[in-house]
Backbone and ligand atoms as CSV (ligand in chain L), in Angstrom:
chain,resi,resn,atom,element,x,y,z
A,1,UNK,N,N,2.048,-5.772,16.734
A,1,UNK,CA,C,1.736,-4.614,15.903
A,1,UNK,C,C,0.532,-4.911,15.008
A,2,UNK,N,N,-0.147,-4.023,15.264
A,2,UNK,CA,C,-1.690,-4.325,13.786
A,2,UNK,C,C,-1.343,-2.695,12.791
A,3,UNK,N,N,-1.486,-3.859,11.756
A,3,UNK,CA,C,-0.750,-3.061,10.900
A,3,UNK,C,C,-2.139,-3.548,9.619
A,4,UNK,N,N,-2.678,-2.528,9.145
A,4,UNK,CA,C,-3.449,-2.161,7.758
A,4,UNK,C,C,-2.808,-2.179,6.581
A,5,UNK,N,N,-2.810,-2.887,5.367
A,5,UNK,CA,C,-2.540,-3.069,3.866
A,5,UNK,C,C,-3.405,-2.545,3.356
A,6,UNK,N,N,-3.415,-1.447,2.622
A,6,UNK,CA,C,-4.263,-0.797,1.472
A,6,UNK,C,C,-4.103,-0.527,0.119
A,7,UNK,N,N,-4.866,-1.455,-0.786
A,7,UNK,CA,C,-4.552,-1.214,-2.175
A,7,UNK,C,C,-5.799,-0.402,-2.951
A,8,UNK,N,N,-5.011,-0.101,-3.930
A,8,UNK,CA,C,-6.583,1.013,-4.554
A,8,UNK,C,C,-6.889,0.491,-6.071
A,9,UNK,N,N,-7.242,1.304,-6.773
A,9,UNK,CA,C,-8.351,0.673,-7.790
A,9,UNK,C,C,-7.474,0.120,-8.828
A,10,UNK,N,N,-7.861,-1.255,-9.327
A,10,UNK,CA,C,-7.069,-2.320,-10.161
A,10,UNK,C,C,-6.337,-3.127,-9.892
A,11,UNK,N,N,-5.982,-3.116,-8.685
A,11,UNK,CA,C,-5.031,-4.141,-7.922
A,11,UNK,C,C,-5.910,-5.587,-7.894
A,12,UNK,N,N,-6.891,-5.427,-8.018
A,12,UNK,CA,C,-7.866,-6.978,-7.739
A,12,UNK,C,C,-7.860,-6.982,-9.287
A,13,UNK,N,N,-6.972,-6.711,-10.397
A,13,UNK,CA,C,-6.951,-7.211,-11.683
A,13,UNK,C,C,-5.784,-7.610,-11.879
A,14,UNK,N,N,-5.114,-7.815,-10.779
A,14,UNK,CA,C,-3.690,-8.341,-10.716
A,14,UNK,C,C,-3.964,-9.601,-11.581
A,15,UNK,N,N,-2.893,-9.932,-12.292
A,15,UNK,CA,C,-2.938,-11.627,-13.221
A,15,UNK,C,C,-3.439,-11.273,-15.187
A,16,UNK,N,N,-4.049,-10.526,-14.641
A,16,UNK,CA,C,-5.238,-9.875,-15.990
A,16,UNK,C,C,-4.679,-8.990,-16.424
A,17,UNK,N,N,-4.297,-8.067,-15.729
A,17,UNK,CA,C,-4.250,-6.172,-15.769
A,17,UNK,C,C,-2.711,-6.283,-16.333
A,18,UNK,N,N,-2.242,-5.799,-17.569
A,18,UNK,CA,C,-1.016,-5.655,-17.983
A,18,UNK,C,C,0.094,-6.225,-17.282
A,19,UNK,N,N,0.101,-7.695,-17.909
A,19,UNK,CA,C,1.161,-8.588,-17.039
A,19,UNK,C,C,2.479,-8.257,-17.249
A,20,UNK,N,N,2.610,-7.716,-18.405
A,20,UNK,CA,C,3.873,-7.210,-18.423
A,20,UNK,C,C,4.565,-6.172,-17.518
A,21,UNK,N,N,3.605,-5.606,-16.971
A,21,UNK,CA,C,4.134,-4.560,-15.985
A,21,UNK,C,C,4.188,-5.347,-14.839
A,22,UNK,N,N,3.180,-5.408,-14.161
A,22,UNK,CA,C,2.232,-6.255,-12.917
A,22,UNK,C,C,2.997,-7.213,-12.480
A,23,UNK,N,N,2.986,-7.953,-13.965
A,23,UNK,CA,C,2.993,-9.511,-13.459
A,23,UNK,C,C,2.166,-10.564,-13.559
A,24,UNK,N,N,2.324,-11.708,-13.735
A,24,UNK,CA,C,1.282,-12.844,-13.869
A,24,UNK,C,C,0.703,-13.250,-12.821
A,25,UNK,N,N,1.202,-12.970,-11.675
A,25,UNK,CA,C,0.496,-13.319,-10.629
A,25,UNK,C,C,-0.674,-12.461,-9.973
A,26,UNK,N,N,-1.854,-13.284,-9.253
A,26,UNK,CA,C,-2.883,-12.681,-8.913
A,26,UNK,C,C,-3.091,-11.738,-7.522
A,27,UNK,N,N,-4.052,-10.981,-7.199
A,27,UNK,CA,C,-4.227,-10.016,-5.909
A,27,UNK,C,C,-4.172,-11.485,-4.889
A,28,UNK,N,N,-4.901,-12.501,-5.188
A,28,UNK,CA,C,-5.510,-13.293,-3.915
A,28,UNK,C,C,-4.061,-13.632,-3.529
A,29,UNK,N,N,-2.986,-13.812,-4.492
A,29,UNK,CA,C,-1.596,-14.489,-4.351
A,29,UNK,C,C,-0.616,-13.807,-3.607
A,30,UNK,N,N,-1.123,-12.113,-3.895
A,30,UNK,CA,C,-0.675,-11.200,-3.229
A,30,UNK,C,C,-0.895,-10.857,-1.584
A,31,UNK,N,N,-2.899,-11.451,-1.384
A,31,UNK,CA,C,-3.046,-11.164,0.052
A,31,UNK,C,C,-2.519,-12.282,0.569
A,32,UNK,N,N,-2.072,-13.381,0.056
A,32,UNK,CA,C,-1.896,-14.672,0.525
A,32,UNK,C,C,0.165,-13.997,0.904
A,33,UNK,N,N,0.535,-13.867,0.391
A,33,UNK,CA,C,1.813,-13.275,0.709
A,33,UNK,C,C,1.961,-12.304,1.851
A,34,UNK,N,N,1.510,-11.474,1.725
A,34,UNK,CA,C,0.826,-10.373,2.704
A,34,UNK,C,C,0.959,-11.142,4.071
A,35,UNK,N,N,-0.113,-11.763,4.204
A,35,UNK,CA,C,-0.691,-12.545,5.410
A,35,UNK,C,C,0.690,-13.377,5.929
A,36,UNK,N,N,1.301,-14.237,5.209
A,36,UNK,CA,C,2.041,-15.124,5.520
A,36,UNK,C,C,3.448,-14.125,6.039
A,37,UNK,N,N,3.668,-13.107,5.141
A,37,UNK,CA,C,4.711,-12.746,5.659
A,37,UNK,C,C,4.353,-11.731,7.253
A,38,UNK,N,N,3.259,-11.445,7.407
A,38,UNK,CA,C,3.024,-10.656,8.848
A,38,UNK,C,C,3.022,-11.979,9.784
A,39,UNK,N,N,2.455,-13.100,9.559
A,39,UNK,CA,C,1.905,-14.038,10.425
A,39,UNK,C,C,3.779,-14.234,10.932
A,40,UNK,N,N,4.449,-14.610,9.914
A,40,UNK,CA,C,5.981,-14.892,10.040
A,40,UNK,C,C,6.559,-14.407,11.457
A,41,UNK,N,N,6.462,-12.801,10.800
A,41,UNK,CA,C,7.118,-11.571,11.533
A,41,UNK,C,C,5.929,-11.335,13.354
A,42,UNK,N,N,4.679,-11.944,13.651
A,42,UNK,CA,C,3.612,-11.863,14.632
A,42,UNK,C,C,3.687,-10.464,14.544
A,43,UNK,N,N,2.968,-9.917,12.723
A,43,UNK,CA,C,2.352,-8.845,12.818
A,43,UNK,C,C,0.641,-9.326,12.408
A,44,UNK,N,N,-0.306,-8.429,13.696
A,44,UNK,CA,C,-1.819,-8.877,12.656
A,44,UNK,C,C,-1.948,-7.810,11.923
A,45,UNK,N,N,-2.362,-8.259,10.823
A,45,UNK,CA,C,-3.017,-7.866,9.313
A,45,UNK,C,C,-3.964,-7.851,9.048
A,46,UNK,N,N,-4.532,-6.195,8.414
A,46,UNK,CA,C,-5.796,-6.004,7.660
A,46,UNK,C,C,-5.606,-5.807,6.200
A,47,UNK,N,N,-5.964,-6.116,5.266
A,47,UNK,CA,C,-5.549,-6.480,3.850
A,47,UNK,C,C,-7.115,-5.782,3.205
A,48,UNK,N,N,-7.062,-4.318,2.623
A,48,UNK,CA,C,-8.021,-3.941,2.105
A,48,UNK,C,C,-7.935,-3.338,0.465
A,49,UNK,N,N,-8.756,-3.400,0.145
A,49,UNK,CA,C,-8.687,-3.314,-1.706
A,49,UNK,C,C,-9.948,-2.539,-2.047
A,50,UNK,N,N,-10.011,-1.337,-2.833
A,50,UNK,CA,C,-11.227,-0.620,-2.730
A,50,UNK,C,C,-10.726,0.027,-4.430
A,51,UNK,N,N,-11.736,0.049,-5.054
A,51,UNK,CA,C,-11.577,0.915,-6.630
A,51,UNK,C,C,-11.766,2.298,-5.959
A,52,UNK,N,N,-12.550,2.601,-5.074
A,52,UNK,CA,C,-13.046,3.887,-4.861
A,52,UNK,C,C,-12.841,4.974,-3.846
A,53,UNK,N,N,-12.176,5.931,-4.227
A,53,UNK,CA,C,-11.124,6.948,-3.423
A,53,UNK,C,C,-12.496,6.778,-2.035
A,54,UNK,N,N,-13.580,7.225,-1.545
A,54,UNK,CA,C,-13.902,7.374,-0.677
A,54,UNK,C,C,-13.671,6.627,0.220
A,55,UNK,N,N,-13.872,5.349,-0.462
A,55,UNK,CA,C,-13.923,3.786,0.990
A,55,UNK,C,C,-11.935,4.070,0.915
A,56,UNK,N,N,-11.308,4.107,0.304
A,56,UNK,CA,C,-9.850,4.450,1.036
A,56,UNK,C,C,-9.674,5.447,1.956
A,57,UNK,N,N,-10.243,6.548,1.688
A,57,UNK,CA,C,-10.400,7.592,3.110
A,57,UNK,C,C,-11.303,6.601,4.210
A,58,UNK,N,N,-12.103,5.986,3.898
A,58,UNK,CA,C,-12.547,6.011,5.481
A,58,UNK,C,C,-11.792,4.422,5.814
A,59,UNK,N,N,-11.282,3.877,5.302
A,59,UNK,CA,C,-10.355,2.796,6.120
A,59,UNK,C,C,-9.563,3.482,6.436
A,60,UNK,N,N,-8.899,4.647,5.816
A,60,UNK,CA,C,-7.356,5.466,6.775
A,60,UNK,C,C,-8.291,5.503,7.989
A,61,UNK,N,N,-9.393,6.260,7.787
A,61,UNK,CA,C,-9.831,6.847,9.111
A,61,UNK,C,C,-10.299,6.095,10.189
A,62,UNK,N,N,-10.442,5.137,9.949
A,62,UNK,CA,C,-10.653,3.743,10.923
A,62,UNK,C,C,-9.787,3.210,11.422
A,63,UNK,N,N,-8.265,3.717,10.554
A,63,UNK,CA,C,-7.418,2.866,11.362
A,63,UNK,C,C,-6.565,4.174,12.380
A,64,UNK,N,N,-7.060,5.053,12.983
A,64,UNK,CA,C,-6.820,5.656,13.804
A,64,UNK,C,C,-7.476,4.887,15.301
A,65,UNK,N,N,-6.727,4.761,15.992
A,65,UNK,CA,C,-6.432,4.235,17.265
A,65,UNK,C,C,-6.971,3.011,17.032
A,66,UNK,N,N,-6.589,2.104,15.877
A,66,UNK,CA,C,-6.715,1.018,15.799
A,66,UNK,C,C,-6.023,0.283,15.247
A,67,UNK,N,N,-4.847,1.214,14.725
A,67,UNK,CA,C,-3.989,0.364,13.677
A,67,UNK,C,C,-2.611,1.031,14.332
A,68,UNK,N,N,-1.240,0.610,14.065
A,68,UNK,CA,C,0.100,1.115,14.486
A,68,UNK,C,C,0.516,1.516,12.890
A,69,UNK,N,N,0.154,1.310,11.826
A,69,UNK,CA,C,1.108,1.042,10.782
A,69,UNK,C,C,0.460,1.104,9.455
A,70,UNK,N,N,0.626,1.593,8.261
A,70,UNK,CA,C,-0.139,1.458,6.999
A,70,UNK,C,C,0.825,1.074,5.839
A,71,UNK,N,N,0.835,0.175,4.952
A,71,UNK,CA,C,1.379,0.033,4.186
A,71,UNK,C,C,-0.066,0.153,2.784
A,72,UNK,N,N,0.285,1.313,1.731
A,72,UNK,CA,C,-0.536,1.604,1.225
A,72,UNK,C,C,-0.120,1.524,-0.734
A,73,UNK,N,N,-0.320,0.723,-1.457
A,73,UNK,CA,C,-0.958,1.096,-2.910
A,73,UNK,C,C,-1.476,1.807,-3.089
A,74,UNK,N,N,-1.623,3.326,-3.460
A,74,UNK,CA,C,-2.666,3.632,-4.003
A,74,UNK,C,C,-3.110,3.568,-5.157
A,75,UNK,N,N,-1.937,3.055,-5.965
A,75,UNK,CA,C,-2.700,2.640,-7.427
A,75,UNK,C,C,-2.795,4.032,-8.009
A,76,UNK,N,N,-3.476,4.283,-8.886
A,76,UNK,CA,C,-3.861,5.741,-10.142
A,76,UNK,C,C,-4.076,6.879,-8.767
A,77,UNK,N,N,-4.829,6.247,-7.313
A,77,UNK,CA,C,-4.941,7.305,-6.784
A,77,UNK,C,C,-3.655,8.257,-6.393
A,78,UNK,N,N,-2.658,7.680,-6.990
A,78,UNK,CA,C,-1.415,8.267,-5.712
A,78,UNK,C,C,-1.457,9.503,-6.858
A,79,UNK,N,N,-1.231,9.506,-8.040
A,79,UNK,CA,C,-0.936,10.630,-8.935
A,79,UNK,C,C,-1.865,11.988,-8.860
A,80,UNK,N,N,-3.170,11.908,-7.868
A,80,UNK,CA,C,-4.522,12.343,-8.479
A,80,UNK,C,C,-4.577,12.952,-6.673
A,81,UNK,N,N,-4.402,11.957,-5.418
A,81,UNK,CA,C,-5.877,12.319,-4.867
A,81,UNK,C,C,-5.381,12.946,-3.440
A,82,UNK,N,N,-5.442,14.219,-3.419
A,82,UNK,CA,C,-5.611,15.169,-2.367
A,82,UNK,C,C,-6.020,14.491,-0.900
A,83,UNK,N,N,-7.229,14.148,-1.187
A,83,UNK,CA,C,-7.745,13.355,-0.071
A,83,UNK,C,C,-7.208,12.240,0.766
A,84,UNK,N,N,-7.034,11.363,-0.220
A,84,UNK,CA,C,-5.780,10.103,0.679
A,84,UNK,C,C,-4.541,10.747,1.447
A,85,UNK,N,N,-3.836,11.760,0.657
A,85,UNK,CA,C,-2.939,12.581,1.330
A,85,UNK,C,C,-3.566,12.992,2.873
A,86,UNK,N,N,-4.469,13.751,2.891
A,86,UNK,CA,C,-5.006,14.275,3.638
A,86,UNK,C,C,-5.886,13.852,4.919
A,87,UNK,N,N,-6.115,12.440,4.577
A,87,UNK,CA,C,-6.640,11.187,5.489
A,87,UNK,C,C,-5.073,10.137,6.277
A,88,UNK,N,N,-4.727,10.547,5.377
A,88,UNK,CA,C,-2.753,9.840,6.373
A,88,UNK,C,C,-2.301,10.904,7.468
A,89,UNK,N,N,-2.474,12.091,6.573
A,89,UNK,CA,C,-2.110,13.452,7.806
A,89,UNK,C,C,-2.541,13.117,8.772
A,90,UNK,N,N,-3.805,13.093,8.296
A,90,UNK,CA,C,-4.928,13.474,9.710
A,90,UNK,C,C,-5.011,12.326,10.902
A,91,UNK,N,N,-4.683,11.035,10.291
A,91,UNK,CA,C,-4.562,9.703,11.854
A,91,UNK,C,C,-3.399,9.748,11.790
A,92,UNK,N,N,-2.186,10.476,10.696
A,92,UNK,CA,C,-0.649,10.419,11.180
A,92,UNK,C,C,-0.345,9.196,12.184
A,93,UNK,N,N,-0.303,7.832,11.554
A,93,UNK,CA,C,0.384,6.527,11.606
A,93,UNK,C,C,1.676,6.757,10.590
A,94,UNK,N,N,2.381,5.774,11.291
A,94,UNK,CA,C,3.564,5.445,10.219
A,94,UNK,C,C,3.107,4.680,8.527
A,95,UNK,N,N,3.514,5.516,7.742
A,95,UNK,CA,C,2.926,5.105,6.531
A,95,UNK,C,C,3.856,4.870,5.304
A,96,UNK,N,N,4.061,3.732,4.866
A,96,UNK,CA,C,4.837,3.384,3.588
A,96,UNK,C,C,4.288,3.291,2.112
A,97,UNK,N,N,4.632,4.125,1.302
A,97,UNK,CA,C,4.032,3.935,0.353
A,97,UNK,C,C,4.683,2.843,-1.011
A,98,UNK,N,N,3.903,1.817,-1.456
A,98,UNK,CA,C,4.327,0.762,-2.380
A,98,UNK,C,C,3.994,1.056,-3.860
A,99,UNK,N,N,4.712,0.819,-4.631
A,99,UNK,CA,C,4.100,0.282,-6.299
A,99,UNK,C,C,5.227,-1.091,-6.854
A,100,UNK,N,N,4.274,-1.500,-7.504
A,100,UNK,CA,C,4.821,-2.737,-7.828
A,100,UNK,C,C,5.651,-2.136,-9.215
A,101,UNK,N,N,5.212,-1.315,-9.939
A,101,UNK,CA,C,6.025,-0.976,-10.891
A,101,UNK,C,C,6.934,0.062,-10.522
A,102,UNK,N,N,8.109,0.268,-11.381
A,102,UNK,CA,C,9.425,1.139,-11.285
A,102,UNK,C,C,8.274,2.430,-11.665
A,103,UNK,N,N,7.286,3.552,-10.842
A,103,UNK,CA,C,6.473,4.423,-11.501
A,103,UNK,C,C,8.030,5.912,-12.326
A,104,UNK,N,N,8.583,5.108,-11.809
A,104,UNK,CA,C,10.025,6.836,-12.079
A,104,UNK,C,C,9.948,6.593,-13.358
A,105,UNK,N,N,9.953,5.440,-13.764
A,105,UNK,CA,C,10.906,5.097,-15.062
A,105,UNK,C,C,9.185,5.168,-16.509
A,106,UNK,N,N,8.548,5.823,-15.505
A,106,UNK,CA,C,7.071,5.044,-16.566
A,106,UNK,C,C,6.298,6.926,-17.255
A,107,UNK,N,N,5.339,6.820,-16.999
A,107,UNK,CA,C,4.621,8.529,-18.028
A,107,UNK,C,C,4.827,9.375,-17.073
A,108,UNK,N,N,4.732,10.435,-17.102
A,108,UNK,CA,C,5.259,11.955,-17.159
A,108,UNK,C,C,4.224,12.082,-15.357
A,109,UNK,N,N,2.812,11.821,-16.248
A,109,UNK,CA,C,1.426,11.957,-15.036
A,109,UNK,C,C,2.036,11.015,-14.303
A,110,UNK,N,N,3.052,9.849,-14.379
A,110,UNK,CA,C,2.922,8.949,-13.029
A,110,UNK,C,C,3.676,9.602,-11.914
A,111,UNK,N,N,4.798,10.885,-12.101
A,111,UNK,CA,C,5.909,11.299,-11.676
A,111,UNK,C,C,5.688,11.880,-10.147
A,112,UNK,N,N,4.286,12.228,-10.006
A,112,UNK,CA,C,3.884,13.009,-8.982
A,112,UNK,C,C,3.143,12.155,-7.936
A,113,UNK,N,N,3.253,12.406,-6.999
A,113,UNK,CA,C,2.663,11.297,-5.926
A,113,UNK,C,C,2.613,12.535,-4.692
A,114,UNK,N,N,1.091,12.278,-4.771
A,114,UNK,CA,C,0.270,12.984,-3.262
A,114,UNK,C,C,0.927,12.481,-1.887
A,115,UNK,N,N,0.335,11.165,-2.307
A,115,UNK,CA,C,0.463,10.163,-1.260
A,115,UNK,C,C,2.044,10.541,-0.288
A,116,UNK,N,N,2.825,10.437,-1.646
A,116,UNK,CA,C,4.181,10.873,-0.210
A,116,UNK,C,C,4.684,11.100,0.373
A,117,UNK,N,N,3.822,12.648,0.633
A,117,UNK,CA,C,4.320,13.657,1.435
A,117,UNK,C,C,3.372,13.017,2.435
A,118,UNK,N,N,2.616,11.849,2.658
A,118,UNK,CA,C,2.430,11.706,3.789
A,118,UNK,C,C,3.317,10.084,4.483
A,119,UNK,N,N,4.252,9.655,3.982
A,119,UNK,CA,C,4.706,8.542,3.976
A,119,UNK,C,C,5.821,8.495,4.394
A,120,UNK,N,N,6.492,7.119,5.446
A,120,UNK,CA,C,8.344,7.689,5.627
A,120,UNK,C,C,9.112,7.377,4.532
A,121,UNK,N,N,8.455,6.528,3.470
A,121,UNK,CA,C,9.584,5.539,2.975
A,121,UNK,C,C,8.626,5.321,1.433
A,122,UNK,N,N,9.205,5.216,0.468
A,122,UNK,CA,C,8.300,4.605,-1.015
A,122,UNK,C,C,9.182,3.450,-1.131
A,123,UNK,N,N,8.252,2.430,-1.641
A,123,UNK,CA,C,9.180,1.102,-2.291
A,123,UNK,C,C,8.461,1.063,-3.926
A,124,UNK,N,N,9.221,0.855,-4.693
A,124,UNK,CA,C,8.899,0.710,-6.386
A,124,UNK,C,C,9.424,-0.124,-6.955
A,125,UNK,N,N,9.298,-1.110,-7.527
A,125,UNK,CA,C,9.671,-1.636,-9.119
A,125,UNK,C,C,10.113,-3.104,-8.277
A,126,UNK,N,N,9.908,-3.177,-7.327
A,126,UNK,CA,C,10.217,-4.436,-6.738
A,126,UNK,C,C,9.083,-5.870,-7.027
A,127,UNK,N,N,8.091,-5.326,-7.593
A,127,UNK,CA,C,6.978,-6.632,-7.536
A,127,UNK,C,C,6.375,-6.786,-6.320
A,128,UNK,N,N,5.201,-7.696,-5.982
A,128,UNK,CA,C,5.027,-8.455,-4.867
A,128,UNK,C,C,6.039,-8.260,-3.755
A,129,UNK,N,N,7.746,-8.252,-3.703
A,129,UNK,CA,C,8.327,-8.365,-3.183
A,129,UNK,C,C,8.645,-6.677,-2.421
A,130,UNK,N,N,7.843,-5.655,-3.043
A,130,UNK,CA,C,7.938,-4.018,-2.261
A,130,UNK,C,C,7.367,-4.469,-0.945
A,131,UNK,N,N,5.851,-5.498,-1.257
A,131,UNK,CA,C,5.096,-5.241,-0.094
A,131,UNK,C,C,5.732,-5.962,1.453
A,132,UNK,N,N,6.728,-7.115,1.352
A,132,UNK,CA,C,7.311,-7.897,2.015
A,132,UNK,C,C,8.197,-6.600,2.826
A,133,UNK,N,N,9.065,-6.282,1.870
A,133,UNK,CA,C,10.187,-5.153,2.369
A,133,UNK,C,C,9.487,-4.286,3.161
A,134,UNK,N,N,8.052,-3.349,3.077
A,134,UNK,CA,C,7.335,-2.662,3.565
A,134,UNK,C,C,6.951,-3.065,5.049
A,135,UNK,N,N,6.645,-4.212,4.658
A,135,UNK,CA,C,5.990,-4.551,6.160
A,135,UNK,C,C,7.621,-4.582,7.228
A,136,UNK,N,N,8.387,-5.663,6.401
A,136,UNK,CA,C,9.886,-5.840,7.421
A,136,UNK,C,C,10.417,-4.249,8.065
A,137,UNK,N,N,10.129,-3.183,6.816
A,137,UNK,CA,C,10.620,-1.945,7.488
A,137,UNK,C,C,9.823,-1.616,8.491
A,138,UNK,N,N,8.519,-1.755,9.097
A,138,UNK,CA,C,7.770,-0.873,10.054
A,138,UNK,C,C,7.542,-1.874,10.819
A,139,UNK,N,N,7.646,-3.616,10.515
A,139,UNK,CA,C,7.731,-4.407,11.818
A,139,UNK,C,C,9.294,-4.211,12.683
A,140,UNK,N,N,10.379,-4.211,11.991
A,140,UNK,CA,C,11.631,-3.365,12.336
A,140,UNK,C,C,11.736,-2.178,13.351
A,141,UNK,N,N,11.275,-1.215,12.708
A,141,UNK,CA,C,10.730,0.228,13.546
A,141,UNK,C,C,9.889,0.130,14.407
A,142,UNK,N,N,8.798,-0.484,13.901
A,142,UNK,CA,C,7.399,-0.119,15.121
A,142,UNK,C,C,7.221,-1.449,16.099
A,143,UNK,N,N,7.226,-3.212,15.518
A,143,UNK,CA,C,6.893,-3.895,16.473
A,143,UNK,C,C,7.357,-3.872,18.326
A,144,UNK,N,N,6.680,-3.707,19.045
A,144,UNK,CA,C,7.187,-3.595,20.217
A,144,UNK,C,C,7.393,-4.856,20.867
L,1,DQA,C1,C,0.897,1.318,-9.353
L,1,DQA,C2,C,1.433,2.419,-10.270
L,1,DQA,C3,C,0.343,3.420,-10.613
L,1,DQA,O1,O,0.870,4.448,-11.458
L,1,DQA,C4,C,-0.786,2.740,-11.347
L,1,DQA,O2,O,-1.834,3.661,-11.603
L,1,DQA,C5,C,-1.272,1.536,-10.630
L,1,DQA,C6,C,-0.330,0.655,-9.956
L,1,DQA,C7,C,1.940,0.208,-9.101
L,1,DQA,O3,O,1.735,-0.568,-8.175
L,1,DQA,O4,O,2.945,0.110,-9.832
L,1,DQA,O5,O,-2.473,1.229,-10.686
L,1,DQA,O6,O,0.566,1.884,-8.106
């Protein structure tokens, strides 16, 4: 299975970026997890990180007939962006959506998520450890 990781803007401030929420640990610690747990499972992995809603639309759109699978962060974009919604529709892969924080339990603006109505499954408040569960659910389902 080739399966795409997509995180969106601030995730590469992992370690820095409000550890109290986050966590102390860093993005590189994160792709390093990532990797190890697909390599585990003989899923290949693309591990992408972009601040900027456009370059996330066009990796969705690249990973049409090139990818089986998306496991996606969008970070601030999930509350906000039409478009990412609308770039999952459109290559309609199996798509999981992650946050490392509990977003239910957090501001009012975090409550709404674009992103999900294009997704089978959300994982939250788990840490580092959503993205593990994410991948196990669609190497589960999808690896052939
Ligand atoms: C986040 C939650 C979002 O509300 C926030 O904007 C982020 C990270 C998370 O992983 O918990 O940047 O997606």
């Amino acid at each position: 299975m080739k399966l795409l990781v997509l995180n969106g803007p601030n995730l590469n401030m992992l370690g820095i970026r409000e550890p109290d929420i986050y966590g102390k640990e860093t993005y590189p610690q994160l792709v390093k997890l990532v990797e190890d747990t697909c390599a585990e499972l003989g899923v290949e992995v693309e591990v992408y990180q972009s601040n900027h809603e456009g370059d996330l639309v066009d990796k969705i759109q690249a990973a049409y007939g090139a990818k089986d699978a998306i496991v996606i962060n969008p970070a601030a974009y999930t509350h906000t962006s039409v478009a990412i919604l609308d770039a999952l529709k459109a290559v309609a892969l199996p798509a999981v959506e992650v946050h490392l924080s509990d977003v239910k339990s957090r501001d009012d603006f975090r409550q709404v998520s674009y992103v999900r109505l294009a997704c089978e499954k959300t994982i939250m408040g788990l840490g580092f450890q959503g993205y593990v569960e994410a991948i196990r659910y669609l190497a589960d389902k999808y690896q052939k």
